[in-house]
PDB file of N, CA, C, O and CB in Angstrom:
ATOM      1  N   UNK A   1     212.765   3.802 102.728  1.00  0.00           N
ATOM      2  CA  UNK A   1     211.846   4.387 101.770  1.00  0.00           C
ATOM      3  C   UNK A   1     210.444   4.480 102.370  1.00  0.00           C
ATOM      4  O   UNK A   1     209.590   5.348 102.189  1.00  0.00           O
ATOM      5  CB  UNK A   1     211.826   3.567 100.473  1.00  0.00           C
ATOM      6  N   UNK A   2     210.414   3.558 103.003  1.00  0.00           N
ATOM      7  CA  UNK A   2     208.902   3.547 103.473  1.00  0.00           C
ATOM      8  C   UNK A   2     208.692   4.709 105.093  1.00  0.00           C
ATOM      9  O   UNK A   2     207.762   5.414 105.483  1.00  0.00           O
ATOM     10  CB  UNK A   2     208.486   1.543 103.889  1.00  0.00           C
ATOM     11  N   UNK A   3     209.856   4.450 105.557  1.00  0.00           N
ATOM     12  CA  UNK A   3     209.883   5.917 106.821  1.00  0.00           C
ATOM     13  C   UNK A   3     209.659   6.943 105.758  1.00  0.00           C
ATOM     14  O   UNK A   3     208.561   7.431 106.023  1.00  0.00           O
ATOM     15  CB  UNK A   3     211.683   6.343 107.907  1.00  0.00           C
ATOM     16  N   UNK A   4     210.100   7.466 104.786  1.00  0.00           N
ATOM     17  CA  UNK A   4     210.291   8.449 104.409  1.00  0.00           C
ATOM     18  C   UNK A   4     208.779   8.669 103.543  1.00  0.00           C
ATOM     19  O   UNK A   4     208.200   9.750 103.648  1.00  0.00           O
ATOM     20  CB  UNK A   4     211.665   8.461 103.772  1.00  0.00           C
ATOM     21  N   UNK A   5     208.329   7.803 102.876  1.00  0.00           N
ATOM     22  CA  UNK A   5     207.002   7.941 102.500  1.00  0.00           C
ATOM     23  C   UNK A   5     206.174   8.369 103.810  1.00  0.00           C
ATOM     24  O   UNK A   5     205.494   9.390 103.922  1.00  0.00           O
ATOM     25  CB  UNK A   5     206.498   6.594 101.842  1.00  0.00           C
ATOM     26  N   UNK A   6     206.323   7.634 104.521  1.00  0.00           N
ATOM     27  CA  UNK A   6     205.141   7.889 105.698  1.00  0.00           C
ATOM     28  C   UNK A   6     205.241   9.423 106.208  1.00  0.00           C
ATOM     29  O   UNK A   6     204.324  10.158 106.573  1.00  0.00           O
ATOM     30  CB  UNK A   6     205.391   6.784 107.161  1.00  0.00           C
ATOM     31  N   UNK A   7     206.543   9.669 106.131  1.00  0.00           N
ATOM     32  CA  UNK A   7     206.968  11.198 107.134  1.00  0.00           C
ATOM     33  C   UNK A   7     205.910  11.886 106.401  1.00  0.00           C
ATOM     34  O   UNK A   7     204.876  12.310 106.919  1.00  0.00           O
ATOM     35  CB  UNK A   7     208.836  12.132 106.987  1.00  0.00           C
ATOM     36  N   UNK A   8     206.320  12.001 104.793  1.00  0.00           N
ATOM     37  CA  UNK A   8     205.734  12.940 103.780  1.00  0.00           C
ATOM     38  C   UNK A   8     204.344  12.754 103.874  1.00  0.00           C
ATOM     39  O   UNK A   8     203.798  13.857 103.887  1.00  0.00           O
ATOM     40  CB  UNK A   8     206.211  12.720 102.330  1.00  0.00           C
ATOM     41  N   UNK A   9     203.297  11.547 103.967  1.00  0.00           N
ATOM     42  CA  UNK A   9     202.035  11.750 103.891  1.00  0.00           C
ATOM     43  C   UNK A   9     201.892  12.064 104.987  1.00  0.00           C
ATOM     44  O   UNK A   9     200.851  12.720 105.042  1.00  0.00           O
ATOM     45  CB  UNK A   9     201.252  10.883 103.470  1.00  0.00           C
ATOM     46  N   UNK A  10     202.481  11.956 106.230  1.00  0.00           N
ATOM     47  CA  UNK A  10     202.277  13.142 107.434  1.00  0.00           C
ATOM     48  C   UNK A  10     202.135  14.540 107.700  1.00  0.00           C
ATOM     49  O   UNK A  10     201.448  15.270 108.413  1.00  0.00           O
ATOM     50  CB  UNK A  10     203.034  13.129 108.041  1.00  0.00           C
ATOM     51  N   UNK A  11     203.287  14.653 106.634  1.00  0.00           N
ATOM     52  CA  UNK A  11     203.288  15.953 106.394  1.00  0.00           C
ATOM     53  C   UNK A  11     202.217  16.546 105.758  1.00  0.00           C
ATOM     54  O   UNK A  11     201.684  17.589 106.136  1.00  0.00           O
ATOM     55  CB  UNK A  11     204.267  16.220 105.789  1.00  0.00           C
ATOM     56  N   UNK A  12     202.014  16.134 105.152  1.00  0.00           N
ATOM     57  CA  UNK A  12     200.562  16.475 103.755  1.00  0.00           C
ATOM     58  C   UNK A  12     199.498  16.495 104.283  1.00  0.00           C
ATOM     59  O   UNK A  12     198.860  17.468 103.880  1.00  0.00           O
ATOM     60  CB  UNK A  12     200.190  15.344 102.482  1.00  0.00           C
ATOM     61  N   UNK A  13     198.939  15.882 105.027  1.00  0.00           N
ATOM     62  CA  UNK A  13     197.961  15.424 105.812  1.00  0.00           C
ATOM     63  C   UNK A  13     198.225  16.550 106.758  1.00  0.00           C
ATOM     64  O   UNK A  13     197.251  17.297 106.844  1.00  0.00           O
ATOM     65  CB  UNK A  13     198.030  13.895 106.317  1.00  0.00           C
ATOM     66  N   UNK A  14     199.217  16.889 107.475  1.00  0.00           N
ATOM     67  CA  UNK A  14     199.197  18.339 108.749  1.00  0.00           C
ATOM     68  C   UNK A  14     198.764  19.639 107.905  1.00  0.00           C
ATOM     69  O   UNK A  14     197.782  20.364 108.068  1.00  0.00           O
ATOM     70  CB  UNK A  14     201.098  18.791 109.579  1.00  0.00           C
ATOM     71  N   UNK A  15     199.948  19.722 106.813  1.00  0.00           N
ATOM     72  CA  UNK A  15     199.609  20.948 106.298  1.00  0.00           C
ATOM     73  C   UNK A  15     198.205  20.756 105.640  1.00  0.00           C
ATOM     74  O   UNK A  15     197.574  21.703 106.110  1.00  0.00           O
ATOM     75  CB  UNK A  15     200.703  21.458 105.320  1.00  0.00           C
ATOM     76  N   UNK A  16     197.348  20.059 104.810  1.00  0.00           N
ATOM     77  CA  UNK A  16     196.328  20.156 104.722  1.00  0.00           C
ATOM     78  C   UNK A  16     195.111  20.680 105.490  1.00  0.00           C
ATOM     79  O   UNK A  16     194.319  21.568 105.173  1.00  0.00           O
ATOM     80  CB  UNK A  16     196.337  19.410 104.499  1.00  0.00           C
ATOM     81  N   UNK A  17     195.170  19.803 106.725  1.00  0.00           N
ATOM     82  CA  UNK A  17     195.050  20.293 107.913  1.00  0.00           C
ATOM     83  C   UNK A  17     194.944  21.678 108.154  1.00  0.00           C
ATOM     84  O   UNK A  17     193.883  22.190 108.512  1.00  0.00           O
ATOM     85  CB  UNK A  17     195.930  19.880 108.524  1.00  0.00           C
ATOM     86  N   UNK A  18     195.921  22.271 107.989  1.00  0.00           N
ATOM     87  CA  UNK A  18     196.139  23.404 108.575  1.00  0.00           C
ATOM     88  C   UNK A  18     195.576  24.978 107.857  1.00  0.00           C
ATOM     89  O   UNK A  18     195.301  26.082 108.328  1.00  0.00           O
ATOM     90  CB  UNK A  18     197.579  23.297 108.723  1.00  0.00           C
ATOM     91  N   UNK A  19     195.587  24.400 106.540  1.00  0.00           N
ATOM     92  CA  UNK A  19     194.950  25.169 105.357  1.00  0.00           C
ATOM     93  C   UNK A  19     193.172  25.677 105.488  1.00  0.00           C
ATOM     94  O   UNK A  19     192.356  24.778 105.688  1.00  0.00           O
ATOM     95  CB  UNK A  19     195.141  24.057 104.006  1.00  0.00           C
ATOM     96  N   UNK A  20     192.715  27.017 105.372  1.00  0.00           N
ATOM     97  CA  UNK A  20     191.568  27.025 105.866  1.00  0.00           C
ATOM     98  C   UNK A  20     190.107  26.473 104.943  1.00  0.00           C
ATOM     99  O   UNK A  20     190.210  26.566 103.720  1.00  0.00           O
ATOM    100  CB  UNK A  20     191.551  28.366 106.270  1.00  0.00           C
ATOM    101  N   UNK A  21     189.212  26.096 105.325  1.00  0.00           N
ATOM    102  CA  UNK A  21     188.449  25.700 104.663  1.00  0.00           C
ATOM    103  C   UNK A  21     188.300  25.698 103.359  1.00  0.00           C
ATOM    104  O   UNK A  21     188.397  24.840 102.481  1.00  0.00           O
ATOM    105  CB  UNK A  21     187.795  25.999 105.024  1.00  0.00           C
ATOM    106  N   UNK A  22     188.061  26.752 103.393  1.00  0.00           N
ATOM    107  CA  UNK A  22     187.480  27.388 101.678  1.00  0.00           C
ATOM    108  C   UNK A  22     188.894  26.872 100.610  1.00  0.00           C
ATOM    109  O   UNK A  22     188.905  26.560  99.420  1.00  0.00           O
ATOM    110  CB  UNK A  22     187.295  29.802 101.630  1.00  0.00           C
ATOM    111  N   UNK A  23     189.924  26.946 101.552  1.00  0.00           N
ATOM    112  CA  UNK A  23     191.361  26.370 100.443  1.00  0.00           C
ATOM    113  C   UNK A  23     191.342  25.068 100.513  1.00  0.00           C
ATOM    114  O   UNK A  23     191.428  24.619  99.370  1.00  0.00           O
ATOM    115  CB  UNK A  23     193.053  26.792 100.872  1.00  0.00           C
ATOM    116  N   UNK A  24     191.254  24.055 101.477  1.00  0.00           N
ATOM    117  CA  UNK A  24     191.289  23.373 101.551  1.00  0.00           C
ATOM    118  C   UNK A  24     190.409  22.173 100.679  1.00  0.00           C
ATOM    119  O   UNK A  24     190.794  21.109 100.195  1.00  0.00           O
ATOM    120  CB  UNK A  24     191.386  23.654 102.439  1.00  0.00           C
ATOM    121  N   UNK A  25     189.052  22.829 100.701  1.00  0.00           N
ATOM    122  CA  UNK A  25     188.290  22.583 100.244  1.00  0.00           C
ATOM    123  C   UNK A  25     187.791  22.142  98.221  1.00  0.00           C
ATOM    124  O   UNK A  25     187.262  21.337  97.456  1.00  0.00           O
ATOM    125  CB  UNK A  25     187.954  23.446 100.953  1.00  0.00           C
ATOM    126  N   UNK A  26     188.564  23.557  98.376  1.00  0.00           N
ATOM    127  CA  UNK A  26     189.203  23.494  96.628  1.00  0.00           C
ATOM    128  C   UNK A  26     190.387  22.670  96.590  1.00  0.00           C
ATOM    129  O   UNK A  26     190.374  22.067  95.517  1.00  0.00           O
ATOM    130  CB  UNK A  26     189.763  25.097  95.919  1.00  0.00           C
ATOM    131  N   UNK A  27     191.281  22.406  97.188  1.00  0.00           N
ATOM    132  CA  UNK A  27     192.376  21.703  96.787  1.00  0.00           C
ATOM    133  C   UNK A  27     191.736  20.085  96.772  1.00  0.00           C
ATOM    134  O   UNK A  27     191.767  19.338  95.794  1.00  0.00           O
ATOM    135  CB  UNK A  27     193.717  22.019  97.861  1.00  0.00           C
ATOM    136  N   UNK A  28     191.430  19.915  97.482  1.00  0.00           N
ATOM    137  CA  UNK A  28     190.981  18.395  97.739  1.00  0.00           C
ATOM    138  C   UNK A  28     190.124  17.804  96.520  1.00  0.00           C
ATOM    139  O   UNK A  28     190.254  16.790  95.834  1.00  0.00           O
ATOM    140  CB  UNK A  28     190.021  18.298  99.148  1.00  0.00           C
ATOM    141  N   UNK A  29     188.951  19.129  96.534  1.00  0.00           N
ATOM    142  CA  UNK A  29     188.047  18.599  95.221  1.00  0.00           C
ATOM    143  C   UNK A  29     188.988  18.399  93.950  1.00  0.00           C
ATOM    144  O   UNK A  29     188.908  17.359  93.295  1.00  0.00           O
ATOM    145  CB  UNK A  29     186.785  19.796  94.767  1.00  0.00           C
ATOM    146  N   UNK A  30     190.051  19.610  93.548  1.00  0.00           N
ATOM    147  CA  UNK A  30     190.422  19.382  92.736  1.00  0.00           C
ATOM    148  C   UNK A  30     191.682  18.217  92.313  1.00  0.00           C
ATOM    149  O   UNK A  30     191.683  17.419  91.375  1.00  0.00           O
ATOM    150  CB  UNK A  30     190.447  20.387  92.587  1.00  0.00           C
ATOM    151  N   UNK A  31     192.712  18.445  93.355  1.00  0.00           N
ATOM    152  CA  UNK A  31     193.908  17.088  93.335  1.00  0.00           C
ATOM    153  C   UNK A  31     193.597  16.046  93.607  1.00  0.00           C
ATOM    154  O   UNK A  31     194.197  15.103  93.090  1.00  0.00           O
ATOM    155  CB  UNK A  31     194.983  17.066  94.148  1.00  0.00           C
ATOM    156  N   UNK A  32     192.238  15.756  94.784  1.00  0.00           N
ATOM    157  CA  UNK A  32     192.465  14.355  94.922  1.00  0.00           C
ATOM    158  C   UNK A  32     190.933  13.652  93.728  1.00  0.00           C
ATOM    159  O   UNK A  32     190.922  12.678  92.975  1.00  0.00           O
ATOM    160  CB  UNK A  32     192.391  13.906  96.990  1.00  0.00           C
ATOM    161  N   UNK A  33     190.006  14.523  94.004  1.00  0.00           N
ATOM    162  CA  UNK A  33     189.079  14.052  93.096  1.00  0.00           C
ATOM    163  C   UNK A  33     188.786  14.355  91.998  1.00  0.00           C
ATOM    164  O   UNK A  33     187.775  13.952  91.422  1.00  0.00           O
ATOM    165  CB  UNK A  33     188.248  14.059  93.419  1.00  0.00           C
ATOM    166  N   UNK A  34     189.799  15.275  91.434  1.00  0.00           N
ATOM    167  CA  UNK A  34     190.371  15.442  89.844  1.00  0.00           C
ATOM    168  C   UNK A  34     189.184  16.340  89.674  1.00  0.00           C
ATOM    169  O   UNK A  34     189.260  16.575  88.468  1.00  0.00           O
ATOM    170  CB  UNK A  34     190.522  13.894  88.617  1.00  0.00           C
ATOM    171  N   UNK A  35     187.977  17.091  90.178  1.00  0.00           N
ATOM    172  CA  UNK A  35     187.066  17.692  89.372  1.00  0.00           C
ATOM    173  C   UNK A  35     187.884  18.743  88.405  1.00  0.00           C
ATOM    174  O   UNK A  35     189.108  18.853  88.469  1.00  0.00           O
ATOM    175  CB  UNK A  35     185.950  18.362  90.281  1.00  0.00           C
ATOM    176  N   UNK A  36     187.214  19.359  87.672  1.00  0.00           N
ATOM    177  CA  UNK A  36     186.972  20.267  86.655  1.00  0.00           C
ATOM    178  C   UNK A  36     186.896  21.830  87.941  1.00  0.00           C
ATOM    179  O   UNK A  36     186.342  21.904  89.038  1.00  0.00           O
ATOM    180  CB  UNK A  36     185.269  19.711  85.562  1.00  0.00           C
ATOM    181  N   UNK A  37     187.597  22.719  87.272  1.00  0.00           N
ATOM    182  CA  UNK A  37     187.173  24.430  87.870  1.00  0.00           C
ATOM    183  C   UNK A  37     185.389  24.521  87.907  1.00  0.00           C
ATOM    184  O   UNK A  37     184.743  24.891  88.888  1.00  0.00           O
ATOM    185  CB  UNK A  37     187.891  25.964  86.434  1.00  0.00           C
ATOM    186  N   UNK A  38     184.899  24.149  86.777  1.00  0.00           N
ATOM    187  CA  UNK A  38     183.512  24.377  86.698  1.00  0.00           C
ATOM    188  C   UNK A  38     182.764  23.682  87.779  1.00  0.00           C
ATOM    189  O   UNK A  38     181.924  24.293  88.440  1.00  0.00           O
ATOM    190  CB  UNK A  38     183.017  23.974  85.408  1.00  0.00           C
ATOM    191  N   UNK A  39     183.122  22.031  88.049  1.00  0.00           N
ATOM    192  CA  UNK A  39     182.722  21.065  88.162  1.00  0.00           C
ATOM    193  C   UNK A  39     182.724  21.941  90.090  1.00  0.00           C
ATOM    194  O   UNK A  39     181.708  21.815  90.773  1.00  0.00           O
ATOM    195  CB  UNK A  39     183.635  19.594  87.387  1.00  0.00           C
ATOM    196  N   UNK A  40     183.741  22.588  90.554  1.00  0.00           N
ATOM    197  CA  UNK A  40     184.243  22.892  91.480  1.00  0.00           C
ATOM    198  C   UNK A  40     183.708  24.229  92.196  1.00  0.00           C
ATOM    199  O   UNK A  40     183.501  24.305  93.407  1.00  0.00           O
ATOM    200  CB  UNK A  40     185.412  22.841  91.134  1.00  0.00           C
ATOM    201  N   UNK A  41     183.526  25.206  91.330  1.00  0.00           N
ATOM    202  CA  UNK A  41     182.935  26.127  91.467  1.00  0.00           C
ATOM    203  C   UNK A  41     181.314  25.905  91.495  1.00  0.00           C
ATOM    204  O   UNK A  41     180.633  26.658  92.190  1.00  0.00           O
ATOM    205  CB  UNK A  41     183.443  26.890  90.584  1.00  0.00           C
ATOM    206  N   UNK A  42     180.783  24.993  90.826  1.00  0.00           N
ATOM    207  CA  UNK A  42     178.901  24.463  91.336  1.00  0.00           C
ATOM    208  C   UNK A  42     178.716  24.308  92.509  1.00  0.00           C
ATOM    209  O   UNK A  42     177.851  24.882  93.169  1.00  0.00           O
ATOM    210  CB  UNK A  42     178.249  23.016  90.878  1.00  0.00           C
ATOM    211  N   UNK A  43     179.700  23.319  93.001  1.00  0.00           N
ATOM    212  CA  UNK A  43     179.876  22.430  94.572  1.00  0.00           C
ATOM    213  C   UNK A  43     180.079  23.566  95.414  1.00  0.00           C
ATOM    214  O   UNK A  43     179.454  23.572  96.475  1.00  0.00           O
ATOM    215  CB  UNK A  43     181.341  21.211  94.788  1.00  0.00           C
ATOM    216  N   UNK A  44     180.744  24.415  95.182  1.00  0.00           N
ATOM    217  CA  UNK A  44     181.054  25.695  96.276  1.00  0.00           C
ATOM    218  C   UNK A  44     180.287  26.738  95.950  1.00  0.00           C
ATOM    219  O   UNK A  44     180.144  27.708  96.695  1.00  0.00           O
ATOM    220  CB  UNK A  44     182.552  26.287  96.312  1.00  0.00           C
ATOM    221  N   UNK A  45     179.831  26.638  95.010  1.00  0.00           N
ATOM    222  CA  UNK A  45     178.718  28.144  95.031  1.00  0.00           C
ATOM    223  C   UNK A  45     179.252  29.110  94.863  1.00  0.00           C
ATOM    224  O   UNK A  45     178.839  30.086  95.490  1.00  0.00           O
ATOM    225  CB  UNK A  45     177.956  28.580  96.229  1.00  0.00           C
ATOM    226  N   UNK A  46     180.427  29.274  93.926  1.00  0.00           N
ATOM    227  CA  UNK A  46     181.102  30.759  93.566  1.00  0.00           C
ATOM    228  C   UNK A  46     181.473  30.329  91.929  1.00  0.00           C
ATOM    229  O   UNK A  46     181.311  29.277  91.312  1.00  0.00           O
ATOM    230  CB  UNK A  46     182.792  31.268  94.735  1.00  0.00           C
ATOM    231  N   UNK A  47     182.015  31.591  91.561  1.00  0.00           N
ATOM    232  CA  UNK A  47     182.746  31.432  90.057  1.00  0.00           C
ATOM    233  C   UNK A  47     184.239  30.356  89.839  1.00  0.00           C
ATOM    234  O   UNK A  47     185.010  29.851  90.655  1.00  0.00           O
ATOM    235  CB  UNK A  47     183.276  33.139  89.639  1.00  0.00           C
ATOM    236  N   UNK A  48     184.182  30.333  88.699  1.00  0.00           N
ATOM    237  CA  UNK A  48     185.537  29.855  88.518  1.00  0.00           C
ATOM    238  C   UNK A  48     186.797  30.173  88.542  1.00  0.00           C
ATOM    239  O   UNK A  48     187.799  29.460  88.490  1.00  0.00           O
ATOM    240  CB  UNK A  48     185.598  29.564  87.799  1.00  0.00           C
ATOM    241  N   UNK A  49     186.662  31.367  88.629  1.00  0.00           N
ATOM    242  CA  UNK A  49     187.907  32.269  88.871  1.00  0.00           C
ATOM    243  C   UNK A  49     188.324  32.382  90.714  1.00  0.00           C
ATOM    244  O   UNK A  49     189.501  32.373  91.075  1.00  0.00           O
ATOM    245  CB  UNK A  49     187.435  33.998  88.148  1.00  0.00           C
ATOM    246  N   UNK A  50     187.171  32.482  91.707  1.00  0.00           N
ATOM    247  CA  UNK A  50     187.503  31.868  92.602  1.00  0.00           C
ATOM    248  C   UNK A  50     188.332  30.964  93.079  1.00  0.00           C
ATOM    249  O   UNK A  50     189.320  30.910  93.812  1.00  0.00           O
ATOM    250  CB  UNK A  50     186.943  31.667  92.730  1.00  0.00           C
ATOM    251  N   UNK A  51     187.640  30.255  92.446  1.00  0.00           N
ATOM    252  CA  UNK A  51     188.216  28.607  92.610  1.00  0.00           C
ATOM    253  C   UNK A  51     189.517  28.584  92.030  1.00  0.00           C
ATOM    254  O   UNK A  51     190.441  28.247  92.770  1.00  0.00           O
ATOM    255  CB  UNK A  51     187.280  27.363  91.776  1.00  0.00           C
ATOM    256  N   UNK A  52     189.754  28.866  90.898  1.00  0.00           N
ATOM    257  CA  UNK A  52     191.063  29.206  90.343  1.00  0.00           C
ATOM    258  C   UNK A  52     192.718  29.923  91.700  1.00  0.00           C
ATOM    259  O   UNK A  52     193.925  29.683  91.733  1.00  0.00           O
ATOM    260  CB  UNK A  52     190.411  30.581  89.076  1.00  0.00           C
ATOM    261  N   UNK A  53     191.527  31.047  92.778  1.00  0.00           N
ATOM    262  CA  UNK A  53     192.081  31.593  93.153  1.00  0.00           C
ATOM    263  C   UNK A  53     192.778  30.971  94.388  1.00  0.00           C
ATOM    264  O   UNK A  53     193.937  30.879  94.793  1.00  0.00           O
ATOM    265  CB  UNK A  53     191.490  32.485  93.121  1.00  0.00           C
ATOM    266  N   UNK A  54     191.570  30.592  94.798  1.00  0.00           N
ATOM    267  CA  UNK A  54     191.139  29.780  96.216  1.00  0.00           C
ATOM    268  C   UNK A  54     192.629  28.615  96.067  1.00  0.00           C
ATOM    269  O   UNK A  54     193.494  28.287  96.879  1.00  0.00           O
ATOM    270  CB  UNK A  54     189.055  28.756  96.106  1.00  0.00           C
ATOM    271  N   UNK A  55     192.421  28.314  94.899  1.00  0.00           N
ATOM    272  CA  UNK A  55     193.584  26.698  94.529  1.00  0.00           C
ATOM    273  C   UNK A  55     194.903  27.403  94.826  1.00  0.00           C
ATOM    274  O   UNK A  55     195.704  26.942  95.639  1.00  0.00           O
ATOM    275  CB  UNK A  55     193.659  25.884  92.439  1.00  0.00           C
ATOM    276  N   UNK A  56     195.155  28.764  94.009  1.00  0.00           N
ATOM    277  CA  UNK A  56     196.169  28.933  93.922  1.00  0.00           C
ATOM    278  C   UNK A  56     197.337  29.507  95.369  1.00  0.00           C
ATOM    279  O   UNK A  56     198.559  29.613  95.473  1.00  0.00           O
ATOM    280  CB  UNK A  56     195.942  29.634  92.865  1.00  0.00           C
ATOM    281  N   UNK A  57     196.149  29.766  96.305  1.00  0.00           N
ATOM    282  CA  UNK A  57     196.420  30.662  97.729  1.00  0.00           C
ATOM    283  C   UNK A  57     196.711  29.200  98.513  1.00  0.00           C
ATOM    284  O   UNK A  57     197.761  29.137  99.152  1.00  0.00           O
ATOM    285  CB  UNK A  57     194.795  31.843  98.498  1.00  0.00           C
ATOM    286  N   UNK A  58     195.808  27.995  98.492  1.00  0.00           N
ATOM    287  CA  UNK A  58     195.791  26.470  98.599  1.00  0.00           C
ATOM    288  C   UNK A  58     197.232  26.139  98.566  1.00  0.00           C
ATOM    289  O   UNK A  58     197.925  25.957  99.567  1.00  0.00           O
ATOM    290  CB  UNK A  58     194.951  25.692  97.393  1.00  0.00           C
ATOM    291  N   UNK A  59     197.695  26.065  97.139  1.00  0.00           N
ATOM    292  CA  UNK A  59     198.858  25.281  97.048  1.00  0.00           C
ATOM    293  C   UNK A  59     200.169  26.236  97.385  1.00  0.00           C
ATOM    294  O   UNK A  59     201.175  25.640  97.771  1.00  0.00           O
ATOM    295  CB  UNK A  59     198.913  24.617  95.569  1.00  0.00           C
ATOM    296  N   UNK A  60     200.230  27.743  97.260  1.00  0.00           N
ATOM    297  CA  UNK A  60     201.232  28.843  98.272  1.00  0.00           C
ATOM    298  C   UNK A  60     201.161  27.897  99.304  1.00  0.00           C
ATOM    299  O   UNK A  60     201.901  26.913  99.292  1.00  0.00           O
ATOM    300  CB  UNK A  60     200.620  30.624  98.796  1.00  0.00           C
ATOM    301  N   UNK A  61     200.292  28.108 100.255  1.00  0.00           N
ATOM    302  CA  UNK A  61     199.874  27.994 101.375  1.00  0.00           C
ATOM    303  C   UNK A  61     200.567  26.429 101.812  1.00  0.00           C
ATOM    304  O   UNK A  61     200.854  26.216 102.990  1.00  0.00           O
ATOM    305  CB  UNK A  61     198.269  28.216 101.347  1.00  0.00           C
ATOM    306  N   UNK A  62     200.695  25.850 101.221  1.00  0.00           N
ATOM    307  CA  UNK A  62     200.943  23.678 101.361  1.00  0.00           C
ATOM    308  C   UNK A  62     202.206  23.981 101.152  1.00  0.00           C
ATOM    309  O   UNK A  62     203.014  23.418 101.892  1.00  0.00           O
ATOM    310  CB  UNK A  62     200.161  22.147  99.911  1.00  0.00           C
ATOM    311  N   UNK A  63     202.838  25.119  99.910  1.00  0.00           N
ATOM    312  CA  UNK A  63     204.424  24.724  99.799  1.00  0.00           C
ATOM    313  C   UNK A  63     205.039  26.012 100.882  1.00  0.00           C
ATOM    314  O   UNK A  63     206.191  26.397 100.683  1.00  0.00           O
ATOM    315  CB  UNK A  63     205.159  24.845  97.819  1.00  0.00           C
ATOM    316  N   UNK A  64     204.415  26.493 101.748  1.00  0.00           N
ATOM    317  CA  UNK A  64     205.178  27.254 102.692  1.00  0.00           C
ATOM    318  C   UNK A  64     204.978  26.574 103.931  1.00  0.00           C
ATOM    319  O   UNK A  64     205.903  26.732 104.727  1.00  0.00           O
ATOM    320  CB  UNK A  64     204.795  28.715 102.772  1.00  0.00           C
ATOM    321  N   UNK A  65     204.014  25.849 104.324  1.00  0.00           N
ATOM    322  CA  UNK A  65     204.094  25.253 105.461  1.00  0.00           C
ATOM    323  C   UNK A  65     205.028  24.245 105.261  1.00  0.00           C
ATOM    324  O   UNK A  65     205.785  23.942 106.184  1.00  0.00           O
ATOM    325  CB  UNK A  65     202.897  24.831 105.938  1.00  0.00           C
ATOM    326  N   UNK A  66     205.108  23.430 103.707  1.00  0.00           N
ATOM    327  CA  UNK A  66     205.615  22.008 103.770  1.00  0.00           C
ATOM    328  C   UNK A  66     207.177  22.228 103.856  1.00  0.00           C
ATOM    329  O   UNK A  66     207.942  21.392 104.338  1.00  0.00           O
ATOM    330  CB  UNK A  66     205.138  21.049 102.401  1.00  0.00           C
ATOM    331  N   UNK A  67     207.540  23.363 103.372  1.00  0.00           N
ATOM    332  CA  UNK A  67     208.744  23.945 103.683  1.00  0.00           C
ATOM    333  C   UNK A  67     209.395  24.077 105.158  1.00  0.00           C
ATOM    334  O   UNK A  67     210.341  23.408 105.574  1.00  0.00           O
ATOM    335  CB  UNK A  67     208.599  25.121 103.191  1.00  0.00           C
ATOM    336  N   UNK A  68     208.678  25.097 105.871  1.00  0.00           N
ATOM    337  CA  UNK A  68     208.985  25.345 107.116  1.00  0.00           C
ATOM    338  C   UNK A  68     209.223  24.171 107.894  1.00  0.00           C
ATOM    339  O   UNK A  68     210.140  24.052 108.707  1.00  0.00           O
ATOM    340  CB  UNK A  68     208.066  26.087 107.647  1.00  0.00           C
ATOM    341  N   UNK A  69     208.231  23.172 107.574  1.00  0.00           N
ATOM    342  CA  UNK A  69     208.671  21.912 108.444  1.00  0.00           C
ATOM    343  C   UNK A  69     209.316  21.046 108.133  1.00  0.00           C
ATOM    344  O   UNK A  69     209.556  20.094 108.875  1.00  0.00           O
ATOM    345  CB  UNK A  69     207.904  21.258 108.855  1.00  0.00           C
ATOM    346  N   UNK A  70     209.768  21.176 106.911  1.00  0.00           N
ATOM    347  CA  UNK A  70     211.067  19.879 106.176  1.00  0.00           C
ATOM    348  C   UNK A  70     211.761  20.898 105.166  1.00  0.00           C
ATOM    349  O   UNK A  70     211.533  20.814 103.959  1.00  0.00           O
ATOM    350  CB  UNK A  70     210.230  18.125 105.010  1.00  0.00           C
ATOM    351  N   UNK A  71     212.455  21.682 105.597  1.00  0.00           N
ATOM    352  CA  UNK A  71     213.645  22.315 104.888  1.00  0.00           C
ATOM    353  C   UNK A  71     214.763  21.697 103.986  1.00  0.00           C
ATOM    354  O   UNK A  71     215.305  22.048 102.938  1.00  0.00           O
ATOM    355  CB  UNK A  71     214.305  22.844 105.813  1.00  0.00           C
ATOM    356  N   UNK A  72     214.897  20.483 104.952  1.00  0.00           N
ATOM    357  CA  UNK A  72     216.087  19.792 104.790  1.00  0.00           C
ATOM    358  C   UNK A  72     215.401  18.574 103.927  1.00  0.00           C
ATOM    359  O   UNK A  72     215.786  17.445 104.232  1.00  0.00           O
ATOM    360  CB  UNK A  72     216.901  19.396 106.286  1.00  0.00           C
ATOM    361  N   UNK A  73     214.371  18.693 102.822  1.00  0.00           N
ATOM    362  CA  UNK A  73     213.925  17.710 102.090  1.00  0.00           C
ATOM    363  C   UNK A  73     214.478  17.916 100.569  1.00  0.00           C
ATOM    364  O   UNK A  73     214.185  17.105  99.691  1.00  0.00           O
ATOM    365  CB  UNK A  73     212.413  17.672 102.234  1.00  0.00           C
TER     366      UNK A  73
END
């Protein structure tokens, strides 16, 4: 259990990684530090619908890489 935890925050951690700024950026504020769209869109200096967008291209983006590299999950 614990190999298998570790693989996965490896994984998460690459594809994060790999995600470009501006996505990355929104994902983090929002999943790991729970902000608000509003709260998110101040910090970045655009609208909320951005950010909305930015998240949503973010998390495509995490479940196609996280795919490609663990198929078999």
């Amino acid at each position: 259990v614990r190999v298998r935890r570790r693989e996965l925050q490896n994984a998460l951690e690459k594809a994060l990684a790999a995600l470009a700024p501006v996505y990355r950026s929104a994902l983090v504020l929002r999943e790991l530090d729970g902000l608000a769209y509003e709260e998110i869109a101040q910090i970045l200096g655009c609208s909320t619908g951005t950010v909305k967008s930015r998240l949503f291209r973010a998390r495509a983006q995490m479940r196609d890489l996280l795919w490609e590299e663990h198929r078999e999950w």
